[in-house]
N, C-alpha and C positions, 0 to 999 in steps of 0.2 A: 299438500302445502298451498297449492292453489286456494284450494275452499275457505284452508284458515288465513290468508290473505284476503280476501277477498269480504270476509267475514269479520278481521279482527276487534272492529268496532263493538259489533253486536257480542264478541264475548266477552267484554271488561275491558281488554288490552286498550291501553293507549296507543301502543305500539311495538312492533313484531321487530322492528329494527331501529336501530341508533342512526344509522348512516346509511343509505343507497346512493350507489355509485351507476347513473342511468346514463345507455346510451352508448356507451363507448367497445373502443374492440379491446376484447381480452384479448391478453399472450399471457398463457399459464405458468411458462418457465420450464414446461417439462420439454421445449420444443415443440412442440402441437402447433398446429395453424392456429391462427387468428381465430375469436369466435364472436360474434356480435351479443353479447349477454351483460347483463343487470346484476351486481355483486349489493349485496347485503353483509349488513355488520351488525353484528350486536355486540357491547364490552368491548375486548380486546380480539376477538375472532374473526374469521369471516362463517358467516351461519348459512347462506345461501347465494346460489347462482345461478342466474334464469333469464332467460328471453323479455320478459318484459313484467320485471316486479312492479305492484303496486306502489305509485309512493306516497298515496294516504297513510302508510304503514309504517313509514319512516318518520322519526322525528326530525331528519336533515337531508335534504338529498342536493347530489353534486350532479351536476350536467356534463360530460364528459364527449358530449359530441364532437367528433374530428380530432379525438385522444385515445390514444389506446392506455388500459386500464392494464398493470404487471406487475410483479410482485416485485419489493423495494431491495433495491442493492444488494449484493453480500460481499463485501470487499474483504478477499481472502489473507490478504498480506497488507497490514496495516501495521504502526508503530503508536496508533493514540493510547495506547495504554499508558502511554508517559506524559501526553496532555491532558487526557478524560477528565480528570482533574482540578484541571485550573478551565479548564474550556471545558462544560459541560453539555452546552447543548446543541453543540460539532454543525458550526453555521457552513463550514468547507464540505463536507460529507455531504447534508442534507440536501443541499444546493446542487449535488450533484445523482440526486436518489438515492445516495448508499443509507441505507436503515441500520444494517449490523453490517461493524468490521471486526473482521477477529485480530486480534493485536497478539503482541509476546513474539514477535518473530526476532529471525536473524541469531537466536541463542540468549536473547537479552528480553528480560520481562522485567517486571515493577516489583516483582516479589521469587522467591523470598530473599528477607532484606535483616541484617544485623544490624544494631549500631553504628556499626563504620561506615557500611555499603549504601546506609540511609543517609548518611549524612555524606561522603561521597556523591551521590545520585543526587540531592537538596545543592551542593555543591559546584559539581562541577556539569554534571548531565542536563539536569530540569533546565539551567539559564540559556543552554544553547539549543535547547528546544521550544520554548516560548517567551525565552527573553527573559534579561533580570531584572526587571521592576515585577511581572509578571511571577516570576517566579519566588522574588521575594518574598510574594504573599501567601506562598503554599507552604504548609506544613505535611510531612510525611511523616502519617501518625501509623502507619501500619505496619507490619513487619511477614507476615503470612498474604499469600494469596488469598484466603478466606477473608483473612480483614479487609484485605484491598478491596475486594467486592462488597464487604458490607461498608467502605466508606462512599464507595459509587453510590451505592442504595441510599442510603444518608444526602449527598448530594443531589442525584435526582441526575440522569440523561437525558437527551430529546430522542437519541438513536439507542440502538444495544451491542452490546459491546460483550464479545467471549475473547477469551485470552489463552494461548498456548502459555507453557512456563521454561523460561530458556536455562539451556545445557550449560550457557558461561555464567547465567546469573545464580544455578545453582554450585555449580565448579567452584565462584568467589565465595560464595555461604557452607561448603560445608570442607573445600581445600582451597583455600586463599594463600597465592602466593607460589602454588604448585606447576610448575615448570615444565610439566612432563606427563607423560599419560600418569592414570590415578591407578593407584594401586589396590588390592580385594578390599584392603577396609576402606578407605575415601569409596570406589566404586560400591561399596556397599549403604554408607551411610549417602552420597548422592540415589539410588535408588531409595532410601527410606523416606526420603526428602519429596522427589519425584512421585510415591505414591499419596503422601499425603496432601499432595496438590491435584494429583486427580479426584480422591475423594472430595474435597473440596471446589470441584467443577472445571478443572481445566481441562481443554478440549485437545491437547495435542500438546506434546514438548518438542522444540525447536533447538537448531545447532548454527552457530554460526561457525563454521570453519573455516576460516579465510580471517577470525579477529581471535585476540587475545582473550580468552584463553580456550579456546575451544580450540585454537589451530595446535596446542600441546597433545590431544588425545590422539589415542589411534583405534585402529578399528575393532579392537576388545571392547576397549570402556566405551564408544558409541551403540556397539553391538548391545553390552548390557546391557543398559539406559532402555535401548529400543524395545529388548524383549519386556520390559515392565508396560511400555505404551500398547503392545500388541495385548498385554494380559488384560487391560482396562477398553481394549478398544477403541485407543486413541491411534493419530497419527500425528508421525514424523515432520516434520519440515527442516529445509536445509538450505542453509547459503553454504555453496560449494565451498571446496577450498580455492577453487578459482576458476574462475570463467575466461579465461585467454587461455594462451598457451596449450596448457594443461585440462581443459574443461572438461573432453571427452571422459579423460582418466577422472578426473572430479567427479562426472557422474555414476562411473563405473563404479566407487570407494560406494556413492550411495544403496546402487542398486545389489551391492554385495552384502551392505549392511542389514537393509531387507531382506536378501535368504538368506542371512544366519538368524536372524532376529524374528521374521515372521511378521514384522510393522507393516503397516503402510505407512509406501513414503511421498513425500510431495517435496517437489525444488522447487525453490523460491526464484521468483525473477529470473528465469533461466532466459540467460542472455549469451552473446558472442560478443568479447571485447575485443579492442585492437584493429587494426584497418588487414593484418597481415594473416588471420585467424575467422574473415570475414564467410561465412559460407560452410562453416565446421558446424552448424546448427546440423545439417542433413545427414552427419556421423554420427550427432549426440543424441537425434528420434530415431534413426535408425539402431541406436541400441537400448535405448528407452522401449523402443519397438519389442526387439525381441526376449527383452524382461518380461513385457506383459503377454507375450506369449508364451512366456515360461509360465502363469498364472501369479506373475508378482505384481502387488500394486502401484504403482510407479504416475503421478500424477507433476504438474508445475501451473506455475501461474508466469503472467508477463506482464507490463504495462503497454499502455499504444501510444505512446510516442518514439520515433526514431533517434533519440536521442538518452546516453547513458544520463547523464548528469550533468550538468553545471556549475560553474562557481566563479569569483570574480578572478579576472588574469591576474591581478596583483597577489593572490595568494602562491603564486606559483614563484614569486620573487622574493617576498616580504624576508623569508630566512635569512637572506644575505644583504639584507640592507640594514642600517647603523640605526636611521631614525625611526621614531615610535608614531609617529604623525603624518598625514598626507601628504602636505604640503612638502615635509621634507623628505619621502620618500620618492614624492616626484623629481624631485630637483636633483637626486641623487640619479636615477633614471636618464636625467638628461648628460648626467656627465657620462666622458667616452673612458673614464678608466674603471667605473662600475659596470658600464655594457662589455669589457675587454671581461674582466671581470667573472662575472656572470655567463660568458662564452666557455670560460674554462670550466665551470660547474658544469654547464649541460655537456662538454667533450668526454663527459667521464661517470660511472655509475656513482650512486650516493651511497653511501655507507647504511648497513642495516635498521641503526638506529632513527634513519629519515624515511626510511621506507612509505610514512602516511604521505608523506607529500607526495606528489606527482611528479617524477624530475624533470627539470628545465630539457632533460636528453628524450623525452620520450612527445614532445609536440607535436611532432607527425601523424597521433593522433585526434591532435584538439581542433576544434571550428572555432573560429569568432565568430559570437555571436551576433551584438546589438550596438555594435559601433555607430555613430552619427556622423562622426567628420571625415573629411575624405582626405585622402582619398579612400581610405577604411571604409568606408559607407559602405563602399560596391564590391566587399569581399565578405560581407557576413553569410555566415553554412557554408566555407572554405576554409580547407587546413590550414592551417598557418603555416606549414612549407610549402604547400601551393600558392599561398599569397607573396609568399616570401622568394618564391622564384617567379616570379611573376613581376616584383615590384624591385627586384636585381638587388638583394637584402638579404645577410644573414638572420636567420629566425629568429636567434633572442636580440638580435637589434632589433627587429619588426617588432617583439614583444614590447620592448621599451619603448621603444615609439610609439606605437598605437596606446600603449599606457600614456603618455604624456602628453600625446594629443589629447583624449577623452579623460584627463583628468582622473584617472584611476577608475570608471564608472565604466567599464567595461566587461563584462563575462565573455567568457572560454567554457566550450563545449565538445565531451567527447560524445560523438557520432554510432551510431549499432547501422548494420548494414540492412537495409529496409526487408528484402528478403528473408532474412535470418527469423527476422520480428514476424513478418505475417507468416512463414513459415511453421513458426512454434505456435501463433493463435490460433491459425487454422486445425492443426491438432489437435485428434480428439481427447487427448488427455490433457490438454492446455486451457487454463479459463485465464482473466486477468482482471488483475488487482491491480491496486496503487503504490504500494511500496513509498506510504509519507506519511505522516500525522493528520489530525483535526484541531480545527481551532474555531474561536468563537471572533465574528467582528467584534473591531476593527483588530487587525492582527498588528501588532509590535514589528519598530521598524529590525531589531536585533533577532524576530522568531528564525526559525530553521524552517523554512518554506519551499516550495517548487511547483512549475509548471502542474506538478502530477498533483496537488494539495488543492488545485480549482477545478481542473478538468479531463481527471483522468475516465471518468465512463462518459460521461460527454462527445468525448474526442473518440472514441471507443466508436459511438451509432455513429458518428458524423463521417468517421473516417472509410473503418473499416466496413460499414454498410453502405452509407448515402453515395460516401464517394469513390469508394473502391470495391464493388461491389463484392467483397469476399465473402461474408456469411449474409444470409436470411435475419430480417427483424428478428425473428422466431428464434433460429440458433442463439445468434447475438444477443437474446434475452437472457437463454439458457445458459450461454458461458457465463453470466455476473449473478447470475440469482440460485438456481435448482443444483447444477453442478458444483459452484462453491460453498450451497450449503451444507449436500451430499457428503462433499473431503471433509469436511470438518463436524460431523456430526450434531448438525442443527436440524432436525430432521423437520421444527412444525414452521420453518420458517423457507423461504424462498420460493416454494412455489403458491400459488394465488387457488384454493379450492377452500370446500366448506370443512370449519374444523382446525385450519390453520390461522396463524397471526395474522390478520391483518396491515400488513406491511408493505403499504402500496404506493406506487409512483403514476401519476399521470401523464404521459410524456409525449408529447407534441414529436414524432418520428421527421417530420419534415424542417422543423425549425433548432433541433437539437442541435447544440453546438459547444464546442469550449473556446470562449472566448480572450481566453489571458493569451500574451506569450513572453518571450523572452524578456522582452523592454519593459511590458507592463505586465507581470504576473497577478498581482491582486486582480481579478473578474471574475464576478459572475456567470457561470456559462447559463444559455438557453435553450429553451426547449423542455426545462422541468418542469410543470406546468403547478404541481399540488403532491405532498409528500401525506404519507400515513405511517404513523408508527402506533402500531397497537391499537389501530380503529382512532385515533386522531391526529387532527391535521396539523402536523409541523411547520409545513411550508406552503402557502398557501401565495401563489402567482410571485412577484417578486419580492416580499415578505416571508420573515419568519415570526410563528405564533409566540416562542420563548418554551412552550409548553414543554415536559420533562416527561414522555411515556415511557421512555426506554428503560434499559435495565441492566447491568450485569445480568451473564446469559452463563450459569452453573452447566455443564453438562450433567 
């Protein structure tokens, strides 16, 4: 290779490569130390990797010095399959190195879709995922996962994008309305269904078990579903039926599902909810543990922040207030017979049918977050019954007050206990994902956004490397790139050698960071230095090129 480098002039060749990447330290992704070597690209591949390629050979070469050079993203647990769409060339992803995310989780995917479910999802879904003026403008022309991928292709990506096909989206397409596990014919025509979307490249089918209507099955009709995935060589993924209380038993319903089944399984966000439940992670790898000593495959993912979620305090009131407007939901706030009111909500459980909210009774585990005015200022990342004994206050008067201080423009946040989280990343069967959408600037003030939508692998090197020194660049590589390509069977993509996709990040180790937070989520993080998707440059210092190399990714 040497010779014909060295020589390509003299044989006709213009040139031996499209792109060298000079200079900089490789991290392969398989784990391996650093290596100081020169990557070549030709098309879409990477063709060679060497000490010190020519770059008379190259028609473009990138200087990477004081960068290490690594294979692009793989964000295992993603939801863009529901923006890809209208946001094509995933300015939130790219920004953050992810190149492929696998989407369809939680048991909810984009296809397959009837009539009803298409316009349902057109309806009521898409507006609260990228907003409705955004949303307006889309049209859901497909009705098969096969279509959905040939409208991505149609469209054009910047990243690539594989998609599991979910257990509730197929439940509403083939027993809509069914209340109860699925009986041999329903479970039989959900399996006919199920196979015709693997043939058609989907990489794993997903459950959401903890939502409607996936939480109706029992461990027959899950089991079934699974052994079709184990026949095609696909896997599993699961949102527990619940991650509090009950989590341990949640995972055990999984890993039972797998030895009847023979799938590989993988838990989605496996987290510990609840302040009372905090530290129950070390029950749920210890039997995750000795599954995989049984020779069962048993994998999860998690995101790096110490925090479950978000969302503004007034949504935790809004049911019980009269007016439709701010203005007059604050003023109702300020009265004492809506706060008497409102006391007597949270003294008491909520009836089944509220269940989605969060009840006024359960604050003990919420933080305020991004309060301004004080004395609130000096209590944000404190429970609200810590503040609320603190400041000689019953808790939903503290809520109403701090609501009408700030004007309604407040978030409430429930808290994972920091351990739990590095606990599970550290685990070898743990990689981490983002568990959020993509989107394209400028994002819509109405989109469904989070912390985790700008800077969830960002905050990833910054955190659990730079500043907490839990894993190795190296490791830390290999949980986002080789290992979650590995679970999902993307075998030419995540790791960096000759022969696979070129799908590469440039990433400044010392200056990585994620800069959003609470107050201001929209940012940029840094330290992404230069994105590749398919041997072109996406992202290129703090620009993006617009360019579409990506692709729906058929297994």
């Amino acid at each position: 290779m040497e010779r014909l480098l060295s020589h390509c002039f003299e044989r006709g060749e213009q040139f031996v490569f499209d792109l060298v990447i000079k200079n900089g330290q490789v991290i392969d992704g398989t784990g391996e130390t650093r290596k100081k070597l020169d990557v070549g690209i030709k098309g879409e591949r990477v063709t060679m990797m060497a000490p010190d390629i020519e770059s008379e050979c190259a028609e473009k070469v990138i200087d990477a010095e004081g960068l290490f050079v690594v294979p692009g993203f793989v964000d295992l647990h993603s939801h863009t399959d529901q923006t890809a769409f209208v946001y094509p060339v995933g300015h939130t992803s790219l920004a953050q190195g992810v190149t492929t995310c696998v989407t369809g989780n939680c048991g909810n995917s984009v296809a397959p879709l009837d009539d009803r479910t298409a316009e349902e999802f057109s309806r009521s879904t898409l507006p609260g995922r990228v907003g409705k003026e955004a949303a307006s403008g889309a049209e859901i022309t497909w009705r098969t996962l096969d279509e959905y991928f040939s409208h991505l292709e149609d469209v054009g990506l910047g990243y690539n994008l594989s998609s599991l096909v979910g257990h509730g989206t197929i439940r509403d397409f083939t027993a809509p309305g069914v209340e109860r596990p699925m009986n041999a014919d329903e479970v039989a025509a959900a399996q006919s269904v199920l196979r015709d979307a693997f043939y058609h490249g989907a990489n794993g089918l997903s459950f959401g078990l903890q939502y409607i209507p996936g939480s109706y099955s029992d461990l027959h009709e899950i089991a079934a579903l699974c052994r079709v995935a184990a026949e095609y060589d696909r896997f599993c993924s699961f949102h527990i039926r619940d991650n509090a209380d009950s989590v341990v038993e949640a995972i055990g319903e999984v890993i039972e599902v797998a030895r009847r089944s023979g799938a590989r399984v993988h838990i989605s966000h496996h987290n510990i909810s609840g302040v009372r439940n905090w530290g129950k992670s070390e029950q749920s790898l210890q039997l995750i543990d000795r599954a995989r000593n049984e020779g069962i495959e048993v994998t999860f993912d998690m995101y790096s922040y110490y925090i479950n979620r978000e969302r503004p305090l007034l949504t935790f009131v809004q049911d019980w207030l009269e007016s439709s407007s701010l203005d007059g939901q604050l003023d109702e706030l300020a009265d004492p017979d809506v706060v008497s009111r409102l006391q007597e909500v949270a003294a008491k459980e909520l009836p089944d049918n509220r269940v989605s909210m969060t009840p006024l009774a359960r604050l003990q585990n919420w933080t305020i977050l991004n309060a301004r005015t004080e004395p609130y200022r000096d209590y944000n990342n404190e429970f609200v019954t810590d503040v609320a004994r603190e400041l000689d206050m019953d808790p939903v008067a503290l809520v109403c007050a701090v609501l009408v201080a700030e004007k309604g423009r407040v978030k409430i946040a429930r808290p994972f206990y920091a351990l739990d989280v590095n606990r599970v990343l550290r685990h070898p069967a743990g990689v981490m994902a983002s568990d959020t959408y993509n989107f394209d600037l400028p994002i819509a003030d109405d989109a469904h956004y989070f912390r985790r939508t700008f800077g969830t692998f960002p905050r990833f090197l910054e955190s659990f490397v730079n500043r907490q020194n839990l894993f190795s660049l190296e490791h830390a590589i290999y949980k986002i790139t080789a290992m979650p390509a590995a679970i999902s069977g993307l075998t030419d993509r995540g790791v960096l050698a000759p022969g696979k996709f070129a799908d590469i990040v440039l990433l400044d180790s010392e200056e990585v960071a994620d800069t959003s937070s609470y107050s201001e989520t929209i940012s940029r993080p840094k330290g992404i230095e230069k994105v590749l998707v398919g041997g072109q440059i996406v992202k290129d210092g703090d620009s993006f090129t617009e360019a579409k190399p990506g692709r729906p990714l058929r297994l």
